[in-house]
C-alpha positions as CSV (number, residue, x, y, z in Angstrom):
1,X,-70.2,80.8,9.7
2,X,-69.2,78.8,12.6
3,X,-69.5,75.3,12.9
4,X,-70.7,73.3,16.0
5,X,-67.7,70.4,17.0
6,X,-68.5,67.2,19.3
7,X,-65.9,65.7,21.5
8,X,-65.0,63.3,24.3
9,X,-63.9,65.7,27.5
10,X,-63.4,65.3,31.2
11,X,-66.8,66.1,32.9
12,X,-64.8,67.6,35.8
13,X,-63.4,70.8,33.6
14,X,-65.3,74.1,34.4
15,X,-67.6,74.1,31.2
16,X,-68.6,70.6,31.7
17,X,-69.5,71.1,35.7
18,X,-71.4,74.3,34.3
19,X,-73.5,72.7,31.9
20,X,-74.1,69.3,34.4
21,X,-75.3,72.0,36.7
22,X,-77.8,73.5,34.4
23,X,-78.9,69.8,33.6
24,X,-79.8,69.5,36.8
25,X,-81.2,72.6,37.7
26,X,-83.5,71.9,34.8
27,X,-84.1,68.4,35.9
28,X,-85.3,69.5,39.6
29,X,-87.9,72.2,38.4
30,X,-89.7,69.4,36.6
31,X,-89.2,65.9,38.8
32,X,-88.9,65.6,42.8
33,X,-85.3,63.9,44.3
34,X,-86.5,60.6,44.0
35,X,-87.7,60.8,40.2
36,X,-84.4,61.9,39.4
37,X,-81.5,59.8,38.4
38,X,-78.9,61.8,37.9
39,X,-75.2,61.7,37.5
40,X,-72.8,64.1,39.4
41,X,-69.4,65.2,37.4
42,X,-67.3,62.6,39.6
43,X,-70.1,59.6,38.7
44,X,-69.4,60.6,35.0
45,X,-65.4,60.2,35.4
46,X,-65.2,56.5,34.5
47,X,-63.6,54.5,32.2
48,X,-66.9,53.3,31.1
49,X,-68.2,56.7,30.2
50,X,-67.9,58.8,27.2
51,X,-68.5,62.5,28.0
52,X,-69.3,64.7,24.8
53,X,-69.7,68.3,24.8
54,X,-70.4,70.4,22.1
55,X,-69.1,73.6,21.2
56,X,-69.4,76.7,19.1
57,X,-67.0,79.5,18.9
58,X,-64.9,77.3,21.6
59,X,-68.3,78.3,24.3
60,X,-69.6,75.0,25.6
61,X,-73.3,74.8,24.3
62,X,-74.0,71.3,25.2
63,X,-73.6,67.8,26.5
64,X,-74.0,63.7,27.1
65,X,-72.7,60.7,28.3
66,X,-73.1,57.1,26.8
67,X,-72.5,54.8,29.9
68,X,-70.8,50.9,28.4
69,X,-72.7,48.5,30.4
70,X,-72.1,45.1,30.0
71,X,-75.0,44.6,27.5
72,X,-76.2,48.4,26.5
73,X,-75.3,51.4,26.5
74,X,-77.4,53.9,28.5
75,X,-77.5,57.6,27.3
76,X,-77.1,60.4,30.7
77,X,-77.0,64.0,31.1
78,X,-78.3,65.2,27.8
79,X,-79.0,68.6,28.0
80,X,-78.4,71.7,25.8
81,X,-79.2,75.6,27.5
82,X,-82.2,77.1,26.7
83,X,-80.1,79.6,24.9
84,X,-78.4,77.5,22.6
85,X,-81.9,75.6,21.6
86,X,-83.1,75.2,18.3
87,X,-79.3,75.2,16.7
88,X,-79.3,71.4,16.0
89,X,-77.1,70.6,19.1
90,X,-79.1,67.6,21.0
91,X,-78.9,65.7,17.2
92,X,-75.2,66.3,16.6
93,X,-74.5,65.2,20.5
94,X,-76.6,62.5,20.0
95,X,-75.2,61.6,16.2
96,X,-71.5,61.7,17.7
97,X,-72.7,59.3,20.9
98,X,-74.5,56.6,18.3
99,X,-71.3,56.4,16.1
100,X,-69.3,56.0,19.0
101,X,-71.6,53.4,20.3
102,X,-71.3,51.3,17.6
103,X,-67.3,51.7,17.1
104,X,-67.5,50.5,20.6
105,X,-69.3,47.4,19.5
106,X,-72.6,48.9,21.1
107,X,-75.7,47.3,19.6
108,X,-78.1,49.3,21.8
109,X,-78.4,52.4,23.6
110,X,-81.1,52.9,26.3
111,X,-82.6,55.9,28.2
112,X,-84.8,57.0,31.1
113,X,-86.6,60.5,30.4
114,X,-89.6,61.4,31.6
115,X,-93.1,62.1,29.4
116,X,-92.9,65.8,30.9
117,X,-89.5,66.2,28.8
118,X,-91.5,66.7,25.4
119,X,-88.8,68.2,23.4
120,X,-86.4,65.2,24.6
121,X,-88.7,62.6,23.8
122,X,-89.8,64.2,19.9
123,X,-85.8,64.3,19.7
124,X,-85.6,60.7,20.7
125,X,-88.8,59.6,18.9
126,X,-87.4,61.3,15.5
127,X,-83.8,59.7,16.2
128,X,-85.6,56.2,16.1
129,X,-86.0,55.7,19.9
130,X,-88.9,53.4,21.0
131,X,-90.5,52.6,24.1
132,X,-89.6,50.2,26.2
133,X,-90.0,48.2,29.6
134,X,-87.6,49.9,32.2
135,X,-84.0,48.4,32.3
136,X,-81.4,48.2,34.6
137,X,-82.1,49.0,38.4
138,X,-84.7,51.5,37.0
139,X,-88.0,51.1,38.5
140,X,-91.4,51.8,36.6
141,X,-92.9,55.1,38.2
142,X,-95.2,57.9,36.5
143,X,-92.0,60.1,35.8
144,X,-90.3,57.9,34.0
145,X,-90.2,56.8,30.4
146,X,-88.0,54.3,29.2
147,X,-86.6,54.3,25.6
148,X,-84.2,52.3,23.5
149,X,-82.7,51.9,19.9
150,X,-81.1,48.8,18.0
151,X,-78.3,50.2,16.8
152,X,-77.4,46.5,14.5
């Protein structure tokens, strides 16, 4: 049986740009440009993000990113194929960003999804996620829900 691993990569290698474009691809059937708040590879190469991508079998099947802002931690570019649904892979990206978080000194992690995402949101919801006001430079629009977790 093979086991599913979680690690930090570059977003810039080939399996990484692969599964940001199918993140996005998903994210523009559902929401127009300006619902979308997106980041490119290049926007995800900083030294304040952590890039995890899970794998199987060495194939990339997944990924996220836990942006370190100055007082949160905000959780991008979650997204697991259609084909690799169902395996457990959103919870082990998102287990493997939390304890990062907090060996980072994180005490909470924010997120903007949107109420049309229904299998994102029961993930989040059964993670502990709550709603919240939005945060950042987010503004409050119908396509957006805001969540966040405590993590102290």
């Amino acid at each position: 049986m093979s086991q599913t691993t979680v690690a930090i990569e570059s977003p810039l290698t080939d399996d990484a740009r692969a599964l940001i474009a199918g993140s996005e691809v998903a994210m523009r059937a559902v929401f127009s440009e300006d619902e979308c708040f997106t980041f490119s590879p290049e926007e995800l190469d900083k030294p304040n993000i952590a890039f995890f991508v899970a794998r199987k079998n060495a194939a990339a099947m997944g990924c996220v990113a836990l942006v370190s802002n100055a007082k949160y931690g905000e959780i991008k570019r979650l997204f697991v194929p259609d084909s690799a649904r169902g395996l457990g892979i959103a919870k082990s990206l998102m287990t493997h960003l939390e304890s990062h978080a907090r060996s980072n000194k994180i005490d909470k992690i924010s997120l903007e999804t949107g109420p049309q995402l229904t299998a994102a949101v029961s993930l989040y919801t059964a993670l502990g996620y709550a709603t919240c006001p939005a945060f950042g430079n987010y503004k409050t629009i119908p396509a957006s829900l805001f969540m966040e977790k405590s993590l102290s």
